[in-house]
N, C-alpha and C positions, 0 to 999 in steps of 0.2 A: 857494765859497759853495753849490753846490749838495748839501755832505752837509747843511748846516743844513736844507734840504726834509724829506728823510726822516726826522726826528728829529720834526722839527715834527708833521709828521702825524699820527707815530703818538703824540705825548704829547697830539694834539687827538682823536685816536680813542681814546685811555686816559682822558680827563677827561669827556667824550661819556657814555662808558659809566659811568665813577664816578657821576656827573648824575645821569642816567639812575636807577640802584638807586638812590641817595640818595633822588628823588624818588618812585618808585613801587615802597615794600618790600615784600616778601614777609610773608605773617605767620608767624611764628617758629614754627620747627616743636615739634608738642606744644600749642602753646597752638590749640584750637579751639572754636568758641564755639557751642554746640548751644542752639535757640530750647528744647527743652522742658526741657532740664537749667537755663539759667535762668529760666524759668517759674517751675518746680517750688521753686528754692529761694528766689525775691521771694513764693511764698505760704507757704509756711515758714516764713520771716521774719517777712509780715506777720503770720500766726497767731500767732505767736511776743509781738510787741508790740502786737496786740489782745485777747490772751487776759488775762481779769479777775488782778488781784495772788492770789498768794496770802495765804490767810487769818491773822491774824495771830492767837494767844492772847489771851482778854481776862485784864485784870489781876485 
C-alpha cells in the first residue's frame, strides 16, 4: 500500500497545478491590448457613424 502514496501525490500536485492555469490564464501571446490604439479606433468608428449620409442625386 505504500506505492499507492507516491502516485497519489503527485497526480494531487499535477491537478494543483492544472487548477491553478485553468484559473489564472496568461493572455495569449500576441493579443495585446494598448489603451490609445483603442482609443484611436472607438473615435474612428464613432466619426464614422456620426458623420452626415452622403448626398443622394435629386431626381
Amino acid at each position: 500500500m505504500s506505492t499507492l502514496k507516491p502516485e497519489t501525490g503527485d497526480l494531487q500536485k499535477s491537478l494543483e497545478t492544472e487548477v491553478e492555469a485553468a484559473l489564472n490564464p496568461g493572455e495569449a501571446e500576441g493579443f495585446y491590448r494598448d489603451t490609445r490604439e483603442c482609443l484611436g479606433l472607438l473615435l474612428v468608428a464613432g466619426a464614422a457613424l456620426l458623420s452626415p449620409p452622403t448626398p443622394r442625386p435629386k431626381k
